[in-house]
C-alpha positions in Angstrom: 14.3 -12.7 -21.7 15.3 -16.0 -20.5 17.0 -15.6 -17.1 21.4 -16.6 -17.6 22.9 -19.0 -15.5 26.7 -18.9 -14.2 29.3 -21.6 -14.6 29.2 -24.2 -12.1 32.4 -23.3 -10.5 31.1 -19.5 -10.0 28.1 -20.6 -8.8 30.2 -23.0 -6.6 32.0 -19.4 -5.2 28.7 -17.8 -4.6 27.1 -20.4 -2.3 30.7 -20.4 -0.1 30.4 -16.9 0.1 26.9 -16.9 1.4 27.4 -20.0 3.9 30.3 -17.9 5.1 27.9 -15.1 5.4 25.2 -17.1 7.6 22.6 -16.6 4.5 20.2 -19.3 4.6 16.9 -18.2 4.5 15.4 -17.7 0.7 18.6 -18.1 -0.3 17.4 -18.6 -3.9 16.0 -15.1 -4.1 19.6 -14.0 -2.6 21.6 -15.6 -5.2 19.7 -14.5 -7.9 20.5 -10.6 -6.8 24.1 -11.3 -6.9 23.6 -12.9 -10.2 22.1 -10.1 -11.6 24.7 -7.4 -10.1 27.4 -9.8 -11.8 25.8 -9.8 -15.1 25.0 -6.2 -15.2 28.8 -5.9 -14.7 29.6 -8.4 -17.7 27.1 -6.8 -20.2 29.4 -3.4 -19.7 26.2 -1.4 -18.2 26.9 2.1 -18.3 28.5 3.5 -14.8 25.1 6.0 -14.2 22.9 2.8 -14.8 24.6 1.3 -12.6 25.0 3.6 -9.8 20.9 3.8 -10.1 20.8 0.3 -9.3 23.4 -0.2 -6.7 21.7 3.1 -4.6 18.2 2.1 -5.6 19.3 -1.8 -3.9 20.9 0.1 -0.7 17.8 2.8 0.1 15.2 -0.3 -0.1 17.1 -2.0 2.3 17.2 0.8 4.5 14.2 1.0 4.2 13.3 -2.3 4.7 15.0 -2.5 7.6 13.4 0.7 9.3 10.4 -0.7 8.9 10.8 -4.3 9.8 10.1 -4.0 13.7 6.6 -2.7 12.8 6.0 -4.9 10.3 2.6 -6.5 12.8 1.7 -2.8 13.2 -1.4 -1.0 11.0 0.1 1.5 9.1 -1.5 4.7 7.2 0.1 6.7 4.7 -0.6 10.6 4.8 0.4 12.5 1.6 0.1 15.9 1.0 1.7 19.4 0.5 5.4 20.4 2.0 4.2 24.4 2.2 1.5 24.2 3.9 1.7 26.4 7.3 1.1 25.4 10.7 -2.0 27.6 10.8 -3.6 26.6 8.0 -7.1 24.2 8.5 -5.4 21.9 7.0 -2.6 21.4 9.1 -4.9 20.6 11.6 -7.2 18.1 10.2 -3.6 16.2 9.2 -2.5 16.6 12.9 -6.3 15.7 14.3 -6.9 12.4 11.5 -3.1 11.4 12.1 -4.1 11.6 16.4 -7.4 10.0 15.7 -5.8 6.4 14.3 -2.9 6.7 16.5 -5.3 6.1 19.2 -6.4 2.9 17.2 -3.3 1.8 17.3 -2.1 2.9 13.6 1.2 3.9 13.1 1.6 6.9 10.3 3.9 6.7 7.8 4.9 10.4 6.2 7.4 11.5 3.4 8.9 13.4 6.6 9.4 16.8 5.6 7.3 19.5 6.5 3.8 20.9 6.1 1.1 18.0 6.0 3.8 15.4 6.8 4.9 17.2 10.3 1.4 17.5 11.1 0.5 14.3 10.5 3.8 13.1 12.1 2.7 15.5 15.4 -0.6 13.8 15.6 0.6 10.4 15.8 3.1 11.2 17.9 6.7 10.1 17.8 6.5 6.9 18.7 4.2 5.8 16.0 5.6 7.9 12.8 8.0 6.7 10.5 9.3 8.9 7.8 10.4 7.8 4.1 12.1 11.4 3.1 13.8 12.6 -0.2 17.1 13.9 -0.5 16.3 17.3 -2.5 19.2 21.1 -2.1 16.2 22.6 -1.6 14.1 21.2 1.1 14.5 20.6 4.8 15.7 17.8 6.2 13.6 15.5 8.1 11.0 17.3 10.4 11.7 16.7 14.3 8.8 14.5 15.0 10.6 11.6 13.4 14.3 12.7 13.4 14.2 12.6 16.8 13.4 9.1 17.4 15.2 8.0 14.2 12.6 6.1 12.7 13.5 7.7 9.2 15.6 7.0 6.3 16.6 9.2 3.2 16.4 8.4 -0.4 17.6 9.5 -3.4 14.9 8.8 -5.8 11.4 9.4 -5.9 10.6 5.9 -7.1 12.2 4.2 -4.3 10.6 6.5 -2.1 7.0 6.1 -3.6 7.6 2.4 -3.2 8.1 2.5 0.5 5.5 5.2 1.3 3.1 2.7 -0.1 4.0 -0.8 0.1 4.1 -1.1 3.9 0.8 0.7 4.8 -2.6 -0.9 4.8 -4.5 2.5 4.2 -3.8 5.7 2.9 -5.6 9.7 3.0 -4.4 12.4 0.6 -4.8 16.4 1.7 -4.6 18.8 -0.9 -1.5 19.3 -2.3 0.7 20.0 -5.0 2.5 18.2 -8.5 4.0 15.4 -6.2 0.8 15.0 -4.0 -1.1 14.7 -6.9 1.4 12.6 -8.5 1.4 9.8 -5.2 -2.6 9.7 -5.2 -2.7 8.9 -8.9 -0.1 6.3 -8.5 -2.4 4.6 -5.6 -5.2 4.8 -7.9 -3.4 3.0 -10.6 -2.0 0.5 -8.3 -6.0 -0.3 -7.6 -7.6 -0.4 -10.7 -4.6 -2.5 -12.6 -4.7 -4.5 -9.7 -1.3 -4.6 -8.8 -1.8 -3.4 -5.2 -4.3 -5.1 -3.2 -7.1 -3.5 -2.0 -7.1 -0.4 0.6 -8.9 2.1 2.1 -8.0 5.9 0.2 -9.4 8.8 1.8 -8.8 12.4 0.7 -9.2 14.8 3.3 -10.0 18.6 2.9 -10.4 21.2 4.9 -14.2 22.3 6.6 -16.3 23.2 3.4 -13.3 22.8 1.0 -13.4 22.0 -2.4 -10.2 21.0 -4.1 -10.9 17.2 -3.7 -14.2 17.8 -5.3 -12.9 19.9 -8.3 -10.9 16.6 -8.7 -13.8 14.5 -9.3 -15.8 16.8 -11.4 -12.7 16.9 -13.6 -12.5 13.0 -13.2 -16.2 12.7 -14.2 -16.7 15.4 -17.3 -13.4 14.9 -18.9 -12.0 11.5 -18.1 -14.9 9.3 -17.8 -16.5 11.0 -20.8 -13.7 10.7 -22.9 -13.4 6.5 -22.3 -9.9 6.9 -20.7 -11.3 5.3 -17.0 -14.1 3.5 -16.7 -17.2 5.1 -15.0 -16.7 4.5 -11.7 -13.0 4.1 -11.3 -12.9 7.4 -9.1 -15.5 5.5 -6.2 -12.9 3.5 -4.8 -12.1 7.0 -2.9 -13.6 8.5 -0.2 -14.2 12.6 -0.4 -15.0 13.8 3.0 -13.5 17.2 5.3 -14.9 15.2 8.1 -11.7 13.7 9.9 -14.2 11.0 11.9 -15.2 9.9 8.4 -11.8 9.3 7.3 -10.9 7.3 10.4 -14.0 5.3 10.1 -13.1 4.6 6.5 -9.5 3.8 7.0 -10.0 1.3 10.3 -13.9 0.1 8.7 -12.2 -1.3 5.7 -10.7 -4.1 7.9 -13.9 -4.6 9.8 -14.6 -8.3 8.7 -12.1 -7.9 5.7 -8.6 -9.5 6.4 -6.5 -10.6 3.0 -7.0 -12.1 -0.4 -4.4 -14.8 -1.5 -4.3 -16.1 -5.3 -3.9 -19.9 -5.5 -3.8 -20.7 -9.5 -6.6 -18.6 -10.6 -8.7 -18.7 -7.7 -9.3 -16.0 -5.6 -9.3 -16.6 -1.9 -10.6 -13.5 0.5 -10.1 -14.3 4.6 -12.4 -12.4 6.9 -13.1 -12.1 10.3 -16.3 -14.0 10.4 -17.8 -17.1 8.7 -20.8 -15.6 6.6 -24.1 -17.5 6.3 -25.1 -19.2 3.5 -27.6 -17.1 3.0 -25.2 -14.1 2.8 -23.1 -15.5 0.6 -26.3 -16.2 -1.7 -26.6 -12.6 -1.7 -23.1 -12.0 -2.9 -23.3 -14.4 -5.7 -26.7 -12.6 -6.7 -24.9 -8.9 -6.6 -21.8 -9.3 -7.7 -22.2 -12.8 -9.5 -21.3 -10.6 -13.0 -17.6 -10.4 -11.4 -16.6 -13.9 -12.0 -15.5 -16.1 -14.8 -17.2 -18.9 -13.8 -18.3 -20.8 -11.1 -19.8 -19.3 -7.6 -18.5 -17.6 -4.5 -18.4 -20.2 -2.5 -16.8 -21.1 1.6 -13.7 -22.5 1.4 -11.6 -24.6 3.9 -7.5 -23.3 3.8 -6.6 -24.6 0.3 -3.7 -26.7 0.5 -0.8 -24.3 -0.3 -2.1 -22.1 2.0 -2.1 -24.8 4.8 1.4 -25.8 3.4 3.2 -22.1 4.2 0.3 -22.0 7.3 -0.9 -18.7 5.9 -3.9 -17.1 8.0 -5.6 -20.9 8.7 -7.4 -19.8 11.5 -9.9 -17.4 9.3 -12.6 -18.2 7.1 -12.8 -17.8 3.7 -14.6 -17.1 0.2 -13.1 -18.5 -2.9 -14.0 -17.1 -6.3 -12.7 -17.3 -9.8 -12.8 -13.3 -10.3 -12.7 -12.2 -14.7 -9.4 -10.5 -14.5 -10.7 -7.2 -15.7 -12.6 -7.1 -12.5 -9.7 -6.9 -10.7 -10.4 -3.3 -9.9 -13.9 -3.6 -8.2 -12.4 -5.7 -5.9 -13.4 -3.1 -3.2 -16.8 -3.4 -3.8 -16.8 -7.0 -3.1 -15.0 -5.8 0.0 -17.5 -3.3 1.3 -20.2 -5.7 0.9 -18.5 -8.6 3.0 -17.9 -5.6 5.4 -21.4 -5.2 5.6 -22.7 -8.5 6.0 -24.8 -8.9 9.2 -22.6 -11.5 10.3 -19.3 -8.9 10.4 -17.7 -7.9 13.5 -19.6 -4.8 15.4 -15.6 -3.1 15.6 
């Protein structure tokens, strides 16, 4: 649906209003939120529909704002189960994983209640936890880790929440968990393969020996796969381990020589770390050549609307015109620049 305009003279109001309010920056973006609140109020939206989107507007810019200090820090998501107890293996390999990329410099981001997100939380340390947590009559309120520095904020709704605990964070691990564990890794696996998340690093952590992660994938490979509902594969853009040194190394690995992708028009522009040869990037073309819709990987210079909003100039890059149904192997691509001889060492 086309998007309404206001009268001039409304319009007029608005901008006053904002100049009054010292709103400059992307004021276009601003001024089309206030247009929408206003129409929602003229097409008579039901009061419920519009208390969802009045709260839904206020927690993300809580949110937002919670975690706009960090925003140059390398953040991990942990998800996993509320109930599980402090002495359960578990519990520790959240606490030991969460410790393990603190020391790298992470910051973990948890849904801050208790269980897996208080150990993770406890591993990390206070000062580099931030909790996203859900306002539920039956569950705790925030653990202590990161009530106590205040570096949470509460939501009402799950999707708000799920929106936070994922956008921010440039990697994610999974423990074993319940409906709503379960429910988060899905939705990161989604967000992959319709490529409407960019790439990360997804770990899923068990315990010593345990087995729940790999009862997922044998359900994932003799029902889904054989049944044509995923395509064969989809489940390798995740890491199994119960090895919490393997789930660091995949989390901070990922970003080895890998830095961002940018579309400009329907090319595909990766920055890395390192300039690749031009013999590696032969080598690319010949392995994942069937990727693209036409054309080559080939070294690029900044293109110029990247140069225009100064967007990462200092890095080179690979452009590619990628066959949109590609989009999900993405990470493949990405593990193989990560492995080029020309990649940093750490």
């Amino acid at each position: 649906m086309a998007e309404q305009s206001l009268p001039p003279a409304l319009t007029s109001e608005i901008n006053a209003v904002l100049d009054e309010a010292g709103v400059h920056a992307d004021r276009r973006l601003v001024m089309r939120m206030l247009r929408t609140a206003l129409q929602l109020g003229e097409d008579g939206t039901d009061r419920l529909d519009l208390k969802i989107a009045s709260a839904a507007l206020a927690e993300m810019r809580d949110a937002f704002r919670l975690f706009a200090p960090f925003r140059g820090v390398p953040k991990v998501t942990v998800f996993g189960s509320a109930r599980t107890r402090q002495d359960d293996p578990l519990y520790v390999q959240a606490r030991d994983v969460a410790a393990a990329l603190a020391r790298d410099g992470w910051m973990v981001v948890t849904g801050a209640g208790p269980g897996i997100m208080q150990a993770a939380a406890e591993g990390a340390g206070p000062a580099l936890s931030l909790g996203v947590s859900i306002r539920l009559p039956f569950e705790e309120r925030a653990n202590a880790v990161v009530a106590g520095q205040d570096q949470v904020v509460a939501m009402k709704y799950f999707f708000t929440r799920k929106l936070m605990l994922i956008k921010e964070s440039s990697g994610f691990l999974c423990l074993p968990g319940g409906f709503g564990t379960l429910d988060e890794m899905f939705e990161l696996l989604t967000l992959q393969q319709t490529g409407k998340a960019e790439p990360t690093p997804i770990v899923l952590l068990d315990e010593k020996g345990g087995s729940f992660w790999e009862g997922m994938r044998r359900f994932v490979d003799e029902h889904l796969a054989p049944m044509g509902v995923i395509s064969e594969g989809d489940f390798d853009r995740v890491v199994i381990t119960d090895s919490v040194e393997a789930a660091r190394a995949e989390i901070t690995g990922f970003w080895r020589n890998y830095d961002s992708l940018r579309w400009v028009g329907d090319a595909l522009v990766l920055r890395l770390r390192a300039e690749p040869t031009e013999a590696e990037v032969a080598e690319l073309n010949e392995a994942f050549g069937s990727m693209l819709s036409d054309g080559r990987i080939e070294r690029t210079p900044p293109l110029p609307p990247e140069a225009a909003d100064d967007d990462r100039l200092d890095l080179p890059r690979l452009m590619l015109h990628l066959d949109q149904r590609q989009v999900g192997n993405l990470f493949r691509l990405i593990g193989a620049i990560n492995a080029l001889p020309s990649a940093p060492t750490a």
